[in-house]
Each structure stands twice: as structure tokens, then as C-alpha cells.
TIRO-2110 file (N, C-alpha, C; in Angstrom, 1 decimal):
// TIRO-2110
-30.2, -29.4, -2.0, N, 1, A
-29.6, -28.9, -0.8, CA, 1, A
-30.7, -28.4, 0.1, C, 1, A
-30.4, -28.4, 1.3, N, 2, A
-31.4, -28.5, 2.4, CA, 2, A
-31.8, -27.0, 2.6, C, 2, A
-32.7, -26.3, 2.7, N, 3, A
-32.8, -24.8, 3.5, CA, 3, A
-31.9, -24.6, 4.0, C, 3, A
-31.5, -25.1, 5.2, N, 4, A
-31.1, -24.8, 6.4, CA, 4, A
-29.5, -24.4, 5.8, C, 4, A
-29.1, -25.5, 5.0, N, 5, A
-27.7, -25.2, 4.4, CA, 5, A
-27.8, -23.9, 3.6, C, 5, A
-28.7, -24.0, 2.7, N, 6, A
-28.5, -22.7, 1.9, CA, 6, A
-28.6, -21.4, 2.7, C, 6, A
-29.7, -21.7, 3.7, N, 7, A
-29.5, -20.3, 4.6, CA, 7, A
-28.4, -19.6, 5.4, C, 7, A
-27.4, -20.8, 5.8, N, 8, A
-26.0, -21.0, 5.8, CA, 8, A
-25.0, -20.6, 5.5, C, 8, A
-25.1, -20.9, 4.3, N, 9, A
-24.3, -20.5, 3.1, CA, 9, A
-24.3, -18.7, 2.4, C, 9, A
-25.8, -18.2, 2.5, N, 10, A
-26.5, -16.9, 2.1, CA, 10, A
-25.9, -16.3, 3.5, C, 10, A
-26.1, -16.6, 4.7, N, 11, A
-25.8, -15.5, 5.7, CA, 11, A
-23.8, -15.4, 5.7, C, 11, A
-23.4, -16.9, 5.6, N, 12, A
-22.0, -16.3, 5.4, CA, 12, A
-21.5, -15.4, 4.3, C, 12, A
-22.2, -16.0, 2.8, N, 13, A
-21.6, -14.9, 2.1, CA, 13, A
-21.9, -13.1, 2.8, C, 13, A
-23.0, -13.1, 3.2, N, 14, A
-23.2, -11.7, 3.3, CA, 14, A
-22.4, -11.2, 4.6, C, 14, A
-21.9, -12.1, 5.2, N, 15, A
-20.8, -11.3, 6.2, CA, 15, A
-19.8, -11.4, 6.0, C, 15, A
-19.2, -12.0, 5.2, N, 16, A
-17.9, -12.1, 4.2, CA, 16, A
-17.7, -10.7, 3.4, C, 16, A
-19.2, -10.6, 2.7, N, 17, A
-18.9, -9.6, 1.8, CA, 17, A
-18.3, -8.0, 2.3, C, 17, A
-18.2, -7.7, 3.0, N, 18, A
-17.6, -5.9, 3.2, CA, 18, A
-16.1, -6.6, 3.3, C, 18, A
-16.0, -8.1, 3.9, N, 19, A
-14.1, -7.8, 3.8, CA, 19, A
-13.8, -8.2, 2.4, C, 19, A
-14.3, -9.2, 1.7, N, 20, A
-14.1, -9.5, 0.4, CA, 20, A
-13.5, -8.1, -0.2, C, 20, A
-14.9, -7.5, -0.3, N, 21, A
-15.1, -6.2, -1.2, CA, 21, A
-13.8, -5.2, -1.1, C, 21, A
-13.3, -4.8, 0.6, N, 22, A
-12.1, -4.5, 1.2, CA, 22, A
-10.9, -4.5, -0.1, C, 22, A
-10.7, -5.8, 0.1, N, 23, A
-9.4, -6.9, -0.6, CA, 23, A
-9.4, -6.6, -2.0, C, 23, A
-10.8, -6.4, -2.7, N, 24, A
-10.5, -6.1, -4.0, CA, 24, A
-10.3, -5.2, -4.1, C, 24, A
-10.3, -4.2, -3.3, N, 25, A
-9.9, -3.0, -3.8, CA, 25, A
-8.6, -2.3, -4.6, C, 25, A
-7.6, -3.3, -3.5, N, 26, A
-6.2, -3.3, -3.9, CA, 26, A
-5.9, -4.0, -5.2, C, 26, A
-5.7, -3.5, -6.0, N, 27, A
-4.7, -4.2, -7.2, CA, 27, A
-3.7, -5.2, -7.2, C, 27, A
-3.7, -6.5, -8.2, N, 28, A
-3.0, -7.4, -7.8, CA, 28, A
-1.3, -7.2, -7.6, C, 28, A
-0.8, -5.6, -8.3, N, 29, A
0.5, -5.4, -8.0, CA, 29, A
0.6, -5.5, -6.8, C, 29, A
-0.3, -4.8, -5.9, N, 30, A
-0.2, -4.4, -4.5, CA, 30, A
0.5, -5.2, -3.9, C, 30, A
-0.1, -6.5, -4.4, N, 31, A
0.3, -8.2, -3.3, CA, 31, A
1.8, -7.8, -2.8, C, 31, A
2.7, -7.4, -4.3, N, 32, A
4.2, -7.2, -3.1, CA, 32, A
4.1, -6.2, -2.1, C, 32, A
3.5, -4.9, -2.3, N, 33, A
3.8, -4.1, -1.0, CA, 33, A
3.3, -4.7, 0.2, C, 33, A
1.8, -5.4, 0.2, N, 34, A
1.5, -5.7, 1.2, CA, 34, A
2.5, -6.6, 2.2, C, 34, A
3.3, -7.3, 1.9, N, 35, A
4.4, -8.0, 2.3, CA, 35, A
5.0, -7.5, 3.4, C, 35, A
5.0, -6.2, 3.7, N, 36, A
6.1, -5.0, 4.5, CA, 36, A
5.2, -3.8, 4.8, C, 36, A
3.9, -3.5, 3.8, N, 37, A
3.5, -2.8, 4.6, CA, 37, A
2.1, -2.6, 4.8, C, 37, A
1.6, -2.2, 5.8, N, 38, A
0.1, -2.4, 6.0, CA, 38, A
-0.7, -1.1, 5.4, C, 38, A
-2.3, -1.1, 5.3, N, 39, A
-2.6, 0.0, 5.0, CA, 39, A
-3.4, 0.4, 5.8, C, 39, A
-3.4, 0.0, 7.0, N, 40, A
-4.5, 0.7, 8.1, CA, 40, A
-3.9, 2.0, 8.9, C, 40, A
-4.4, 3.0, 9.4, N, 41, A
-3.4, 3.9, 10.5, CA, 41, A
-2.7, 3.1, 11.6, C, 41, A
-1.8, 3.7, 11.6, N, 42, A
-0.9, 2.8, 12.8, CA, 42, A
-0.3, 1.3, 12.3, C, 42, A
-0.1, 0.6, 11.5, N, 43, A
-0.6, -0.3, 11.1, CA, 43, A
1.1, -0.7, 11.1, C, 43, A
1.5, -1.4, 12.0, N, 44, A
2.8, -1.8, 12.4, CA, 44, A
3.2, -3.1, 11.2, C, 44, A
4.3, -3.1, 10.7, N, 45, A
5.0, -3.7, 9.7, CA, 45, A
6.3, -3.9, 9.2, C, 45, A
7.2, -4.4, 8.4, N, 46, A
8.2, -4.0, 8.0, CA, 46, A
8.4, -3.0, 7.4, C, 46, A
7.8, -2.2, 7.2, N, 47, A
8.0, -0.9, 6.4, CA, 47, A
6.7, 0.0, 6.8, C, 47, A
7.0, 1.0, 6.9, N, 48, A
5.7, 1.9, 7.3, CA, 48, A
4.5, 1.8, 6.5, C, 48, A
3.6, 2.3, 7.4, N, 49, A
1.9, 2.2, 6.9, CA, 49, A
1.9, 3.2, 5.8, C, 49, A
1.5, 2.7, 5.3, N, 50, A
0.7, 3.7, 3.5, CA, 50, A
-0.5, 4.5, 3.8, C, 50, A
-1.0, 4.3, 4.9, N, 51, A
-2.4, 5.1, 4.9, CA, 51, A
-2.0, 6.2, 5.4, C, 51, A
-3.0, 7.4, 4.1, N, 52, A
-2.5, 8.5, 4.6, CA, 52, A
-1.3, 8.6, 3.5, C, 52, A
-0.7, 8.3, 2.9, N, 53, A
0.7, 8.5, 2.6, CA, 53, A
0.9, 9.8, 1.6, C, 53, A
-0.2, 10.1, 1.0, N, 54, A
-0.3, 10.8, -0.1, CA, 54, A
-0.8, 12.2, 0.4, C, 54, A
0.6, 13.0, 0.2, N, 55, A
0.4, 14.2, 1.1, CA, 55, A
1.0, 14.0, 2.3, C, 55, A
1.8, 13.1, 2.5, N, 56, A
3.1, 12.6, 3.5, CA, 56, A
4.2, 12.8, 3.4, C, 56, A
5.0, 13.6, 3.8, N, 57, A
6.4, 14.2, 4.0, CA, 57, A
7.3, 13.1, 3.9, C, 57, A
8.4, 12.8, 3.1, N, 58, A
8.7, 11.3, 3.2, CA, 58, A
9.9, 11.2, 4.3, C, 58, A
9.8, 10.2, 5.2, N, 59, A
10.6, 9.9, 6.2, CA, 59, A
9.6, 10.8, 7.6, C, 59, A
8.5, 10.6, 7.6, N, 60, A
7.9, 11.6, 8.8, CA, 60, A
6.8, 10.6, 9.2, C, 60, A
6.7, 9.6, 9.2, N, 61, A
5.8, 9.2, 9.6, CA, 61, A
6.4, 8.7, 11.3, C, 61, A
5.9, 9.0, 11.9, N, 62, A
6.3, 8.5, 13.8, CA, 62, A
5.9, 7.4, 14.0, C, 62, A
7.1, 6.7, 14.4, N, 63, A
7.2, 5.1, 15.0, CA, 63, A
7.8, 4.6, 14.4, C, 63, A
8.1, 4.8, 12.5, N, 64, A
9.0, 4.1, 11.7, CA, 64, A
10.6, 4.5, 11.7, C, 64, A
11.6, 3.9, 11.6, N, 65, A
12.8, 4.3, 11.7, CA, 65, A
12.9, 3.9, 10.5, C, 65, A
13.2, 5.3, 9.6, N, 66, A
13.5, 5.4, 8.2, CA, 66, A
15.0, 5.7, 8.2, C, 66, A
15.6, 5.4, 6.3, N, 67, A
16.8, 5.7, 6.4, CA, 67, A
17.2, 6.9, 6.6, C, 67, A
18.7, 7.5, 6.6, N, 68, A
18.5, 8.8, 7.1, CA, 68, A
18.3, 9.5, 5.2, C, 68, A
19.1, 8.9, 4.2, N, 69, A
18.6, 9.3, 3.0, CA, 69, A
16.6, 9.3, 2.7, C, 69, A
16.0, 8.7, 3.1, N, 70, A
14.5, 8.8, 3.1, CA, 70, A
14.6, 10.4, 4.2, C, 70, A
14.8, 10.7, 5.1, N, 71, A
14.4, 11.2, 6.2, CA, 71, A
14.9, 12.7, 5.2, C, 71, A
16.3, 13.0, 5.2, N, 72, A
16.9, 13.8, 3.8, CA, 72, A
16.6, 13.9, 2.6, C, 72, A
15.4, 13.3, 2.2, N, 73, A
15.0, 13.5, 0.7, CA, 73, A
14.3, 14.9, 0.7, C, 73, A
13.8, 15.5, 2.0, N, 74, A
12.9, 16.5, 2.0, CA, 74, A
11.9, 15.9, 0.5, C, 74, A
11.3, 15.2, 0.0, N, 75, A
10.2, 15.0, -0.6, CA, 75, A
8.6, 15.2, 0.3, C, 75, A
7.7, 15.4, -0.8, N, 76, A
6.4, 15.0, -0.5, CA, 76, A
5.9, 14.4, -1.1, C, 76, A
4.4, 13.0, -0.8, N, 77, A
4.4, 12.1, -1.5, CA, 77, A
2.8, 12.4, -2.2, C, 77, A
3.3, 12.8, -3.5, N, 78, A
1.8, 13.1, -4.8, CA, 78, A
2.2, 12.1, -5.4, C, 78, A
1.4, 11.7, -5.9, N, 79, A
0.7, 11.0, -7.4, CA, 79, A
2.5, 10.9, -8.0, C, 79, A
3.0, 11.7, -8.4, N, 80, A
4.2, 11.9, -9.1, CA, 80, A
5.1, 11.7, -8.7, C, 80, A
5.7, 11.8, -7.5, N, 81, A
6.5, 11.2, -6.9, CA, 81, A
6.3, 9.5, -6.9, C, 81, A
5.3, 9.2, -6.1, N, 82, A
5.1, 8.1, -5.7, CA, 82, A
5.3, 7.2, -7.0, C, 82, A
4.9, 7.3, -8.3, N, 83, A
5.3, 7.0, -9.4, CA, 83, A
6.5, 6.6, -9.6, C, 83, A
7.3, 7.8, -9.9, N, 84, A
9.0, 7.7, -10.1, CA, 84, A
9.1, 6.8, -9.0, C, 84, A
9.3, 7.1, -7.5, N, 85, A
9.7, 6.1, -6.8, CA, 85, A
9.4, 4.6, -6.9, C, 85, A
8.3, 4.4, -6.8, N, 86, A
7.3, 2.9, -7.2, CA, 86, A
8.3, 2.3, -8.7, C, 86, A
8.8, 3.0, -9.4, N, 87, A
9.3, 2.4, -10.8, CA, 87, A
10.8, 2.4, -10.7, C, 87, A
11.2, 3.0, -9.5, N, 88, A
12.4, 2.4, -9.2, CA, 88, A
13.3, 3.7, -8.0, C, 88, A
12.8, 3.0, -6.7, N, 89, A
13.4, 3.2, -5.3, CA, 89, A
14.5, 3.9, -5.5, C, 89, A
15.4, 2.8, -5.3, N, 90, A
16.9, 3.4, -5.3, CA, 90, A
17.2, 4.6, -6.0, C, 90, A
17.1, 4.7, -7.2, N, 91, A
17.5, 5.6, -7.7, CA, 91, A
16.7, 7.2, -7.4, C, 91, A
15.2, 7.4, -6.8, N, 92, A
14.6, 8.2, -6.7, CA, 92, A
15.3, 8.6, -5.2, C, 92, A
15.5, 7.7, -4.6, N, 93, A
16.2, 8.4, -3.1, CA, 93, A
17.3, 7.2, -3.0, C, 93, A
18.2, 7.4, -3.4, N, 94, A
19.5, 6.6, -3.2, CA, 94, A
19.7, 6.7, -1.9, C, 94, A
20.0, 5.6, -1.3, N, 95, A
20.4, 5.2, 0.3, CA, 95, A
18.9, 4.4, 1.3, C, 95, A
18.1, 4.4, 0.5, N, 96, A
16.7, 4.1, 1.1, CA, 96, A
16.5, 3.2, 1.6, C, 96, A
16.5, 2.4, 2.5, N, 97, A
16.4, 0.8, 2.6, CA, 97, A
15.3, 0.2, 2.6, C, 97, A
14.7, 0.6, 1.6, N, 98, A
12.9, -0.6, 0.6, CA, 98, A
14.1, -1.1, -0.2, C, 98, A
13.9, -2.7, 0.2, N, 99, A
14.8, -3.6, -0.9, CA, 99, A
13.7, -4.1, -2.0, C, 99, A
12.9, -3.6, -2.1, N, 100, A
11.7, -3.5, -3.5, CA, 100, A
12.4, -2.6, -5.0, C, 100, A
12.6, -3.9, -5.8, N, 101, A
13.6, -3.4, -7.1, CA, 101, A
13.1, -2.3, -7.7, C, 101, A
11.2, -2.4, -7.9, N, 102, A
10.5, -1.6, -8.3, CA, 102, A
9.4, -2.0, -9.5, C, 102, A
8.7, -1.7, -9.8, N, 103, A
7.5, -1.9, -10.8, CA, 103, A
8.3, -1.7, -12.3, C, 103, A
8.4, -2.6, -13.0, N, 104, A
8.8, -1.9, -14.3, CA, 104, A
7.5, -1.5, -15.6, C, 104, A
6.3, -1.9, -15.6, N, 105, A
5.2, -1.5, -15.9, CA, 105, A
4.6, -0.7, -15.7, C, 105, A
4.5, 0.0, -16.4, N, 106, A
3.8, 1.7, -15.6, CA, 106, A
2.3, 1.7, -15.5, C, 106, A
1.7, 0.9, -16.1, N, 107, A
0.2, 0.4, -15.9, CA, 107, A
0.1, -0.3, -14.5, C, 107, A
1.0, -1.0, -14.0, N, 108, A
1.3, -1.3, -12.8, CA, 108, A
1.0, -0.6, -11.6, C, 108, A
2.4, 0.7, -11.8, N, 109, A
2.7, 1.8, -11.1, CA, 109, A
1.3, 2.5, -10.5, C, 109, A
1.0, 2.8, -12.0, N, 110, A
-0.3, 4.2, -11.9, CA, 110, A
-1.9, 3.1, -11.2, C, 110, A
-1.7, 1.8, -11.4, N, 111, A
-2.5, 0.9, -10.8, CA, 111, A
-2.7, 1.1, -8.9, C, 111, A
-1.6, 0.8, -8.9, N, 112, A
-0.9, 0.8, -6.9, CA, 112, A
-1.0, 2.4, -6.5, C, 112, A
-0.6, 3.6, -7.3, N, 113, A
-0.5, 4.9, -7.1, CA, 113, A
-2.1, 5.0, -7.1, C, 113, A
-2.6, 5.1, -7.6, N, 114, A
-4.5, 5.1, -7.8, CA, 114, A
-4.9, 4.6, -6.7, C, 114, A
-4.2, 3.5, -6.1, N, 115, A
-5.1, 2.7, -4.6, CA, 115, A
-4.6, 3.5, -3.7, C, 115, A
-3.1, 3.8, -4.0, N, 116, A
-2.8, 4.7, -2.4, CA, 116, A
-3.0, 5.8, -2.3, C, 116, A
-3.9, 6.6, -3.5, N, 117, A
-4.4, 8.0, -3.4, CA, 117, A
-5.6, 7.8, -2.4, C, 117, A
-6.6, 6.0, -2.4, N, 118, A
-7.6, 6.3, -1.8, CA, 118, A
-7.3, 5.9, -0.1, C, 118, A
-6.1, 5.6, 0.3, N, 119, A
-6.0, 5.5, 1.7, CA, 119, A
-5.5, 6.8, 2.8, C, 119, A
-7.1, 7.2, 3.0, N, 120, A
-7.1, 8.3, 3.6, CA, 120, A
-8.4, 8.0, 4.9, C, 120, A
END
């Protein structure tokens, strides 16, 4: 291989690498949420942004039109909540409209709940 290519090659990986690195961060459960929702501030989607979520009043985030049962759960979202909910929606706020059936693996759960503790 020629210099010129490998030097090529070396400078793309290294500006690839901070988004790569980014992407691993999330756990491969993640891949469904990402579907609906984003994890940047503001981060417009089918479902509200996660960043920030932990320590989020549920149904309070501004700009998302939540159900009115989300908006009426009066919950906050720890570690423990997010859990229960993540392992099954419906039943943790009946009336919610995340059509996400839910994680039935709790190594899963506590996988996805661990990433969204760090989006802050």
C-alpha cells in the first residue's frame, strides 16, 4: 500500500474516531429507542428527547405533546422508575402513547437506564 493511501486511511480513522466512540456508548438495546427518540437537547423526534431525562418530571418536557395520562402520572424519572417503565410502559402509566411493548430482560433495562443516567 502506497504512503499516501495509508496516510489517508490514518487521518480518516482519526476523525471518525470521537463519533464512532459517541455511538458506542449506547447499548445495543438502545437501537429501539433510538427509533423515536433522540438524545441531544432539543433533539426533535417521535417521542421526546432523553437528554437530561433523569431527574425529569414526566410529561414536562416543552415542545413534546405528551399523553394527558404521561402529563398526570405526577412521576419523576430516577434510575427506578425508568426501570419499571422501560420493562413495561403501559402498565407503569396506563394511557401513555409509547407503543414500545417494553424490555423483558432486565440486564437490558439496567443496560439502557445506565446510558440514560449519562445524558446530561
Amino acid at each position: 500500500m502506497k504512503f499516501s493511501t495509508l496516510f489517508a486511511v490514518a487521518v480518516a480513522a482519526l476523525v471518525a474516531a470521537p463519533f464512532a466512540a459517541g455511538a458506542a456508548d449506547a447499548p445495543a438495546a438502545f437501537n429501539q429507542c433510538k427509533m423515536c427518540h433522540k438524545t441531544e437537547a432539543g433533539g426533535k423526534s417521535m417521542g421526546p428527547s432523553l437528554f437530561g431525562v433523569v431527574g425529569r418530571k414526566s410529561g414536562s418536557l416543552e415542545g413534546y405533546s405528551y399523553s394527558p395520562a404521561m402529563v398526570a402520572s405526577g412521576k419523576t424519572w430516577d434510575a427506578a422508575n425508568l426501570s419499571t417503565y422501560l420493562a413495561d410502559p403501559k402498565a407503569f402509566v396506563p394511557g401513555n402513547k409509547m407503543a414500545f411493548a417494553g424490555l423483558k430482560d432486565p440486564a437490558l433495562v439496567k443496560a439502557v437506564v445506565d446510558y440514560l443516567v449519562t445524558l446530561k
